[in-house]
C-alpha positions in Angstrom: 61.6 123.2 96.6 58.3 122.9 95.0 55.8 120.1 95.8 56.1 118.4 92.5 59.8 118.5 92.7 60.0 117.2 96.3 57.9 114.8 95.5 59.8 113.1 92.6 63.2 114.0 94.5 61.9 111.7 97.1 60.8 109.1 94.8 64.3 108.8 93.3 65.8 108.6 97.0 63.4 105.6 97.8 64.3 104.1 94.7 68.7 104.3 94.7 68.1 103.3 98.3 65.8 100.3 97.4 68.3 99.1 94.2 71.8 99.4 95.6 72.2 96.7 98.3 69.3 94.6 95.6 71.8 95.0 92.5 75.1 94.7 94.5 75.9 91.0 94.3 73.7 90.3 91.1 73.7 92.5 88.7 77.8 93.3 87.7 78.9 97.0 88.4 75.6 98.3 89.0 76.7 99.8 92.5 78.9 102.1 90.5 75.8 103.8 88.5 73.5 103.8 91.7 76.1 105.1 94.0 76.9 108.4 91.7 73.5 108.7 91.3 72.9 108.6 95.3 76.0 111.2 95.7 74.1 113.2 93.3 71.0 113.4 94.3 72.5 114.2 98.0 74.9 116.9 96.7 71.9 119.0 94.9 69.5 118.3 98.3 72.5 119.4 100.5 72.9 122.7 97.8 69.4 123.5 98.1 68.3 123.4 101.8 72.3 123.9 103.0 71.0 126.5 105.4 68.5 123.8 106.9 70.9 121.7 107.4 72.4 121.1 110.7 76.0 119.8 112.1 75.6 118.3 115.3 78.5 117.5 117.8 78.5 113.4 117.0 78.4 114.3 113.4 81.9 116.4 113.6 82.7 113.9 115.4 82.0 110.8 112.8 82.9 112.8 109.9 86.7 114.2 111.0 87.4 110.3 112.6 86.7 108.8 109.2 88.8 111.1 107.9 91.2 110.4 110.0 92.8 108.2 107.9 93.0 109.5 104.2 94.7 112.5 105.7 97.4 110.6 107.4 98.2 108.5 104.1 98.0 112.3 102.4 100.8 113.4 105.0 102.5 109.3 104.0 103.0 110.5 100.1 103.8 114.3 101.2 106.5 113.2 103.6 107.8 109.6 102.4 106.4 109.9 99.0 104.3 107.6 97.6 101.7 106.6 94.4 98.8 109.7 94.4 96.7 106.8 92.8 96.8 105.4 96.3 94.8 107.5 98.1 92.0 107.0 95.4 89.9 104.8 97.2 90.4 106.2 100.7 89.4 109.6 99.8 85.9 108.6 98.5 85.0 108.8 102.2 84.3 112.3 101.3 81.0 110.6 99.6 79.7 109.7 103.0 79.5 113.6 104.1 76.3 114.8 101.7 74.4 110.9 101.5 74.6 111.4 105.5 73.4 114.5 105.6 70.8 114.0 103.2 69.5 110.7 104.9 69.2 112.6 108.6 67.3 116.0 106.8 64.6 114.2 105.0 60.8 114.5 105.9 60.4 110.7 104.8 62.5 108.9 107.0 60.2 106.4 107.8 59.3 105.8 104.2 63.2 105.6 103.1 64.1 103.3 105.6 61.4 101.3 104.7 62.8 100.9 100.7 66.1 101.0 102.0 65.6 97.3 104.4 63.3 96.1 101.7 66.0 96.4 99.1 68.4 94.9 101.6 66.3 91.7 102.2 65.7 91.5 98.8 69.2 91.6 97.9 70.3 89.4 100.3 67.8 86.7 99.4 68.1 87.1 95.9 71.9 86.5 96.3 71.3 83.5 97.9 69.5 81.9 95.2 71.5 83.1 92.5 74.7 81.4 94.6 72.4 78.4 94.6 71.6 78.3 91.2 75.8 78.3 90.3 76.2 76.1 93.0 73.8 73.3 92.2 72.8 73.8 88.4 75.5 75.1 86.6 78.9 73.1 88.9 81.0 76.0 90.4 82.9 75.2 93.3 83.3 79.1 94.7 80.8 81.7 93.4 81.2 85.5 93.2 83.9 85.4 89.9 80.7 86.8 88.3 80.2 90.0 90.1 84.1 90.4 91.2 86.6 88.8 93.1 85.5 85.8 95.8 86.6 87.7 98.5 84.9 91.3 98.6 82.2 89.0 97.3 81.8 86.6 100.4 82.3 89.8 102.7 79.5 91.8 101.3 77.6 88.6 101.4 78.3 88.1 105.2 76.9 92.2 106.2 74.2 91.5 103.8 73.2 88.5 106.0 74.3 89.7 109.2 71.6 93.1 108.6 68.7 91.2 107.3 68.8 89.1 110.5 69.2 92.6 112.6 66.3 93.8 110.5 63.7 91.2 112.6 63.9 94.2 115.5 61.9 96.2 113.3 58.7 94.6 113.5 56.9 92.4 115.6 55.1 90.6 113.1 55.9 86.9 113.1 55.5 86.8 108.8 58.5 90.3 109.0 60.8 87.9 111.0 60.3 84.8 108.7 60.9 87.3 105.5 64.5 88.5 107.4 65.4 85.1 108.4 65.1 83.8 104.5 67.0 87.1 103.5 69.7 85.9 106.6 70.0 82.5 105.4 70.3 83.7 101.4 73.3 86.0 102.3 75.2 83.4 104.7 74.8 80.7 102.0 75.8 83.4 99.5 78.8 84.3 102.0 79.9 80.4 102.6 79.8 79.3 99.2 81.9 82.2 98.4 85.0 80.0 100.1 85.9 83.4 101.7 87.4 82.1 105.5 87.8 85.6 106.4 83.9 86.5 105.6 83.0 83.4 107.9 85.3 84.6 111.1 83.9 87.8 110.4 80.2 86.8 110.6 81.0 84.6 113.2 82.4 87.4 115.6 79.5 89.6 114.9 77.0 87.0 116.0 78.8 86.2 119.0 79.1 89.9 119.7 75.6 90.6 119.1 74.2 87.3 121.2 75.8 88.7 123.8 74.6 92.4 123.7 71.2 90.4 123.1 71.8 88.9 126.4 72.6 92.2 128.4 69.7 93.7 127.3 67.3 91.1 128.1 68.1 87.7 129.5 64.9 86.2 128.4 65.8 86.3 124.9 68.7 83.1 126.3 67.0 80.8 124.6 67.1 82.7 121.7 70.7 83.0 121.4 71.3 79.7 122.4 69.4 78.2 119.5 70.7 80.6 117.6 74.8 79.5 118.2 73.4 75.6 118.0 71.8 76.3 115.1 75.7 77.9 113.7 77.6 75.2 115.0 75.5 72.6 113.6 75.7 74.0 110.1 79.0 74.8 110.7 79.6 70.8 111.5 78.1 69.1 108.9 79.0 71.2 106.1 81.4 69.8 104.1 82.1 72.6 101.8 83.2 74.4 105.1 84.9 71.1 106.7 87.0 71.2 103.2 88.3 74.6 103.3 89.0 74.4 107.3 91.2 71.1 106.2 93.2 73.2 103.6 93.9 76.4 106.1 95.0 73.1 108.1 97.2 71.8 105.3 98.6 74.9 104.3 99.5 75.8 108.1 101.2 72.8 107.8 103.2 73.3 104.6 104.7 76.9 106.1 105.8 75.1 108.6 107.7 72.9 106.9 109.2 76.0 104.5 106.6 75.9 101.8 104.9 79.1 101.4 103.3 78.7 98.1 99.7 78.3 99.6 96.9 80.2 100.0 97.4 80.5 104.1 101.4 80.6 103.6 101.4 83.5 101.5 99.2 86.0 103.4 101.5 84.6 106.8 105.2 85.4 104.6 103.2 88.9 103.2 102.6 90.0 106.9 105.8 89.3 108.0 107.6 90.7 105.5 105.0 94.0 105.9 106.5 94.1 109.5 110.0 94.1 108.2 109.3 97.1 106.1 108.0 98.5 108.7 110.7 98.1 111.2 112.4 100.1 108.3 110.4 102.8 108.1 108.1 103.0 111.4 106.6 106.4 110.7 105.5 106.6 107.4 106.0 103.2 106.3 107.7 102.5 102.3 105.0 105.1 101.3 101.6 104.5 99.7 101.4 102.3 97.2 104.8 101.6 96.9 104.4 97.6 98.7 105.4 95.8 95.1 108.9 98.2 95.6 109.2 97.6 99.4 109.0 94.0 99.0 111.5 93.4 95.9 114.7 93.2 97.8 113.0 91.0 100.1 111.6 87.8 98.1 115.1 86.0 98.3 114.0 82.2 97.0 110.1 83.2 97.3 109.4 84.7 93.9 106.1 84.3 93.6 105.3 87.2 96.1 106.7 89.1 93.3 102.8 89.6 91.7 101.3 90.9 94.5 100.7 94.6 95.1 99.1 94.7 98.8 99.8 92.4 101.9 96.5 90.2 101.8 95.7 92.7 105.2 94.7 96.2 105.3 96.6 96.1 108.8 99.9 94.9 108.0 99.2 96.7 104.4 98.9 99.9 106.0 102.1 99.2 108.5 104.1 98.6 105.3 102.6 101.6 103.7 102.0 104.2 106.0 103.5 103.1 109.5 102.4 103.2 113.0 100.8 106.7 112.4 98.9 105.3 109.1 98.5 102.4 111.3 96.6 104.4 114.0 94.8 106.5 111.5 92.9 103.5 110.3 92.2 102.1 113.7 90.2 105.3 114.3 88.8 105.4 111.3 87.0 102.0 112.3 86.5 102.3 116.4 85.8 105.9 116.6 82.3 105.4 114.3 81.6 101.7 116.1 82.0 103.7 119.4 79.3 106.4 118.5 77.2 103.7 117.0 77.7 101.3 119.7 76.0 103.9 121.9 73.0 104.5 119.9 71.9 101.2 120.8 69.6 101.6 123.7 68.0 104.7 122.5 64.5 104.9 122.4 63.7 105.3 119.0 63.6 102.4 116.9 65.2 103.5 113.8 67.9 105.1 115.5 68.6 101.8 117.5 68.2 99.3 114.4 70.4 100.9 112.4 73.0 101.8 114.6 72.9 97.8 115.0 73.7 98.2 111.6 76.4 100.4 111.2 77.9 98.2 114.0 77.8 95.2 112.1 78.8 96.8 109.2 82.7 98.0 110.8 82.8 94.6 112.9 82.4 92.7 109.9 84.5 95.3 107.7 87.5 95.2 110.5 87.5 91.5 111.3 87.8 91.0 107.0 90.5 93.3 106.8 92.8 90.6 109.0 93.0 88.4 105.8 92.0 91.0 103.2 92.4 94.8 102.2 89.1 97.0 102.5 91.0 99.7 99.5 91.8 96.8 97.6 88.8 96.6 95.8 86.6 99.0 93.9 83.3 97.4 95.2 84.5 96.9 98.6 85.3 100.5 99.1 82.0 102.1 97.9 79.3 99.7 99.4 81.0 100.1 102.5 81.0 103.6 102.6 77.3 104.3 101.1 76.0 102.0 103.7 77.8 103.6 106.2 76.5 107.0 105.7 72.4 105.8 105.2 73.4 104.0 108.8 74.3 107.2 110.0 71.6 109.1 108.6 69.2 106.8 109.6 70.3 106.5 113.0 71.0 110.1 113.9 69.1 110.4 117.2 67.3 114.4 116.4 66.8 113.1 112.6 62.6 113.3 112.8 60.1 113.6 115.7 60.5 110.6 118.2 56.6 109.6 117.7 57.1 109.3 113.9 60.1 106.5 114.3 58.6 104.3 117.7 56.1 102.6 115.0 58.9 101.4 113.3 57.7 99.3 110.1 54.4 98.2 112.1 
């Protein structure tokens, strides 16, 4: 490619990396624009150097697990039948193959990891004071109605968070880890004021999981993570937006119990149980994708008000009812099998392979941990920031990506 060209093709990179986790939760549908434009601009690099370009054993690896899963709801409508619409948003996995790619082959890693955590502090932060600005100028009780629903909204908000506080491991400067925890603290207030309880258990269960790899690596960093889990639990305490919507999941426990499932809690409990029944009935290949609303019919009995919903409220006991046990354990490897080959990239010695594995970690722990209460393939923006930032995680992190003296300088 000529200089000019690689020049301004490099350019473009920095910049969709820079504006799609800054745009995502404040400027409506703009991750649909910057994603095409990143699947693009990876497709044309991988057509142009595809002899350059280099599979390595992890990368088979990554790329056939995540597939795992799409195929086994393609062999779901094949053998059960099934909506083709449904395998829609699974499929655009494929996207992840050529971003990868692109991200580990590029001369300018450095460089384009540098735009891409920039953007992703800046988004973070920026989120935060746009929730703050709804919150405390304009009265709304739960933000994220104006990007899209509260949900994918407060779980977007939580990895947003969760990855600008990773991002303090790449520096040392005391003024980069004051910038990251501002960016943290934007996205968590972003994520709680979201109402999302899943988003919080999520966040919660990655922090805990990461104090504690924090504490195998290096025991002097215990004070650290103990001011670190105060600091959560205090917040936690006195908040009383978050002591409000504990009280309801309280309240509405209560209410099943007593044979009122019309809540917000006693729905998603009477969805997953009547996902197990339909998949008692069909263990295999579940009622077949996309056909839920149809499965659950002859079940509402004196519960109509199931009636309007299309998915179980869990992409676990959404797939069981769907798909099975076998599309059941084709999504469970679609989420363990990357988290395991990220989960060991963590004490490498390169520092851009180590931070963003950290990442990619926290991106499925968050992702899996949400999908208890809510499906991932639910939602349109759910679906492609989650794959986009999983393949610049992997590209980013691939261990032979560039020459180990140009990545231990990190951002410094």
């Amino acid at each position: 490619m000529p200089i000019i060209l690689s020049r301004f093709f490099n350019l473009a990179i920095g910049a969709v990396l820079f504006l799609f986790p800054l745009l995502i939760l404040t400027v409506k549908g703009s991750y649909n624009f910057i994603a095409a434009l990143m699947l693009l601009l990876s497709l044309i690099f991988c057509g142009v150097n595809r002899r350059s370009i280099r599979f390595d054993r992890e990368d088979y690896i990554f790329f056939g697990t995540l597939l795992a899963y799409p195929i086994v709801l393609l062999l779901a409508v094949l053998v059960q039948g099934g909506k083709w619409t449904a395998l829609d948003y699974p499929w655009r996995v494929l996207a992840v193959i050529p971003i990868a790619l692109m991200v580990k082959s590029l001369s300018t890693q450095a460089r384009l990891a540098t735009s891409w955590t920039w953007g992703w502090l800046a988004g973070a932060l920026l989120s935060g004071g746009m929730a703050l600005f709804l919150v405390h100028w304009q009265g709304w009780l739960r933000v994220g109605a104006h990007i899209t629903n509260q949900i994918p909204y407060g779980q977007i908000a939580a990895i947003l968070a969760l990855g600008a506080f990773v991002s303090i491991v790449f520096s040392t400067r005391r003024l980069w880890w004051l910038v990251c925890c501002l960016a943290g603290c934007g996205g968590a207030y972003a994520m709680a004021v979201s109402g999302t309880r899943g988003a919080w258990l999520a966040f919660l269960v990655a922090v805990i999981l990461f104090l504690l790899q924090l504490l195998i690596a290096n025991r002097r960093h215990l004070v650290i993570a103990c001011v670190l889990t105060l600091a959560c639990g205090y917040a936690l305490n006195f908040s009383t937006f978050v002591q409000s919507r504990l009280e309801a999941i309280h309240a509405d426990v209560n209410a099943y119990n007593h044979g009122n499932a019309d809540t917000s809690t006693g729905v998603r409990l009477e969805l997953w149980r009547l996902s197990a029944e339909i998949a008692k009935e069909h263990p295999l290949f579940g009622a077949g994708p996309g056909h839920f609303k149809e499965a659950l019919a002859p079940k509402l009995g004196e519960k109509p008000f199931l009636a309007n919903f299309a998915h179980a409220h869990s992409q676990y006991f959404d797939t069981l009812a769907n798909a099975g046990f076998i599309g059941l354990a084709g999504l469970l490897v679609s989420f363990l099998a990357p988290l395991a080959l990220f989960w060991g990239r963590l004490h490498s010695n390169q520092r851009l392979e180590r931070v963003f594995a950290l990442q990619g970690c926290g991106l499925i722990i968050v992702s899996m941990v949400a999908c208890l209460t809510q499906p991932l393939y639910a939602h349109n923006i759910s679906v492609i920031f989650y794959f986009i930032c999983l393949s610049v995680c992997w590209g980013f992190s691939s261990a032979n990506a560039v020459p180990a003296h140009r990545l231990e300088g990190g951002m410094e």
